[in-house]
N, C-alpha and C positions, 0 to 999 in steps of 0.2 A: 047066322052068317058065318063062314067058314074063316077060317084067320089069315088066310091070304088075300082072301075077296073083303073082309075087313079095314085090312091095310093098306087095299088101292084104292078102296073108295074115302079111306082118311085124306091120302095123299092126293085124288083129286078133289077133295074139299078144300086142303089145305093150301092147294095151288090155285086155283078159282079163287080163294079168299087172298092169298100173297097177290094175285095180277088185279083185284079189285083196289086194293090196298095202293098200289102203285098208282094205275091209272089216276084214283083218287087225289094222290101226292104229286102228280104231274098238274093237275090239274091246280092245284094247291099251288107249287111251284109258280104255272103261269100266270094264275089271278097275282100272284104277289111281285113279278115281275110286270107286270105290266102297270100295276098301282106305281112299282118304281120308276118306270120310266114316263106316266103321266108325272109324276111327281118333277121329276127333272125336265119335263117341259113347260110346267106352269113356272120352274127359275127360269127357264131363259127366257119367256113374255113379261116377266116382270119389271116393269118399268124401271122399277127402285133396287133393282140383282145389281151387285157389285160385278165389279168385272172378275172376278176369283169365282165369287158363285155360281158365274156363267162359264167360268174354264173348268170348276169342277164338275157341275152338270154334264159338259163334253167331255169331259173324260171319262163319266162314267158310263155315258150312252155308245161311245166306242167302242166298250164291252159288252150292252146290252142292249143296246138301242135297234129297232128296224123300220119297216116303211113309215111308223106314224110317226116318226118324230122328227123327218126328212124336212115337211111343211116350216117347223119351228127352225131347224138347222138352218135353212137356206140364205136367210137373211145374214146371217153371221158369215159367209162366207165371202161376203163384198165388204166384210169389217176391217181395216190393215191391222190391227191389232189381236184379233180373235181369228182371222180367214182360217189360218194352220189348223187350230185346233178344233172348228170346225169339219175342218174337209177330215181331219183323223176320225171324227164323229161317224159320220155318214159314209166316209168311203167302204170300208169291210160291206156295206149292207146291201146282198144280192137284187139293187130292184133297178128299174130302168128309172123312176121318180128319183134316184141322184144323177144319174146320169144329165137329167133335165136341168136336173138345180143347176148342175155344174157346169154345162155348157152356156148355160143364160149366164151367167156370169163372165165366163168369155168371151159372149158377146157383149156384154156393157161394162168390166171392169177396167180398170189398168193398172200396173207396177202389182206388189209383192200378190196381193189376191185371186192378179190373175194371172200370174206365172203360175202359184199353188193350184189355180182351177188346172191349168192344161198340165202340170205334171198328175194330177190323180186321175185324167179322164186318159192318160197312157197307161196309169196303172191297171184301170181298169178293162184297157182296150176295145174303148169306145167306140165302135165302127161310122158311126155314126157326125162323130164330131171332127171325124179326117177335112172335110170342105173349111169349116173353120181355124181349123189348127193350121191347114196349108195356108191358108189366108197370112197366118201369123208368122210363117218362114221368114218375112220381106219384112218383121215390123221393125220401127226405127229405137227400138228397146231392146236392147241384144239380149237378154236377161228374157225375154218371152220369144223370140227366136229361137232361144238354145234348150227352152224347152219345150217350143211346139216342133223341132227337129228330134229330138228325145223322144219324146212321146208317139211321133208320127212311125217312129224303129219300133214303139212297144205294140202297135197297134197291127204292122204293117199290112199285108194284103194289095195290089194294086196300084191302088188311089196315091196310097200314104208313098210307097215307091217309085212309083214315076217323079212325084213332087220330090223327092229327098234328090232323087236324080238332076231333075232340072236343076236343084239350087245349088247343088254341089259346086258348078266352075263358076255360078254369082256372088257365093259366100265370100266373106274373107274370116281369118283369122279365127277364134271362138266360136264363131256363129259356124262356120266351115266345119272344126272339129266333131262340133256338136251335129253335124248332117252325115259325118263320115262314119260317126257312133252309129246314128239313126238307123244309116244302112245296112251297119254290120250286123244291128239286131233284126233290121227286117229280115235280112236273106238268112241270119240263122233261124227265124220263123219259119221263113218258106220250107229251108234243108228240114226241122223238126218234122214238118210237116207233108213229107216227100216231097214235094213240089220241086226237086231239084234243077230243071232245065231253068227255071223263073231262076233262083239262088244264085246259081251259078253265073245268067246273066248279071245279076247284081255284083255281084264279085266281080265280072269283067270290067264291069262299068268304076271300082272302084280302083282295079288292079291298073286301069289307063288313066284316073283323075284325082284319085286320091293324092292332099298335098306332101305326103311323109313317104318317101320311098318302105321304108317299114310297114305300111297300112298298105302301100301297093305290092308288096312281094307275099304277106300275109294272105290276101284276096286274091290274088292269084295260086297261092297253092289251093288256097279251099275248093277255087272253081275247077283246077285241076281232080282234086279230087272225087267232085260231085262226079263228075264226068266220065270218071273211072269205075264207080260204083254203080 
């Protein structure tokens, strides 16, 4: 064998054996990731987990946790004590099974676990969960009002705009603020996302009812601008 034809066939042995090797240690990697994350779900079923064992369990599944440990999470987030560090748990985790968790508990929660539900299903912008979050504009908990108005801005599209709209001149005070935020993030959604004639009507709608002269001179220029562009 000639010593160049030598040398490339070294260096494709050598490379076939290095991506074996990897594959191999990927593989290595998951099995032991996943033993850990069984591991931190059989803490939180445990009847007899401290409450620390169950915080540290979620903290660590926040890092490393995905769809399978959603089932185990979910209970914890109607917890008032544990809901937070729950929803920190499961919310990074790309699947539509939090999404679910987290909406059912906006349907059945109340006070600090379910304000927590509806600020992460804005984070996540839940398209899905606008019909219940607008539910919760009107509730008699200002504290889940100002952040299913929050949430409804992170999510916006549509649905979530029209609603921030209507409740704009029913609001008062907090709850008001919190709808005027709502808007400004919907319609900077829209502008992102060219939709500028949609934005700008937001802006109009804010530049004529928004309660701070400041928040109506702002929305007015924006809408100016879209318009210009």
């Amino acid at each position: 064998m000639k010593p160049k034809t030598a040398v490339l066939a070294g260096a494709a042995l050598l490379a076939a054996s290095s991506s074996a090797f990897a594959q191999k240690a990927s593989q290595s990697a998951g099995n032991r990731r996943r033993r850990g994350q069984d591991e931190l779900i059989e803490t939180l079923q445990k009847p007899d987990a401290t409450r620390k064992d169950r915080a540290d369990a979620l903290r660590v599944l926040a890092q490393v946790g995905d769809r399978e440990c959603v089932e185990a999470v979910a209970p914890l987030l109607r917890d008032e004590e544990q809901a937070d560090m729950a929803r920190y748990a499961i919310e990074p985790i790309p699947h539509p099974a939090v999404d679910e968790a987290l909406r059912a508990v906006v349907a059945e929660a109340k006070g600090r676990p379910l304000v927590g539900a509806i600020a992460s299903l804005g984070v996540r912008r839940d398209a899905k969960a606008v019909p219940a979050l607008v539910e919760k504009l009107c509730d008699s908990d200002a504290q889940v009002a100002i952040a299913a108005a929050k949430s409804l801005g992170c999510i916006g599209g549509a649905a979530a705009s029209q609603a921030l709209r209507e409740a704009l001149p029913k609001s008062k005070d907090f709850v008001q603020a919190a709808v005027v935020e709502g808007l400004f993030r919907a319609a900077e959604s829209l502008a992102c996302q060219k939709q500028c004639q949609a934005a700008a009507d937001l802006y109009d709608a804010l530049a004529k009812e928004a309660p701070l002269e400041a928040a109506k001179k702002v929305a007015a220029e924006r809408a100016g601008a879209l318009r210009k562009a």
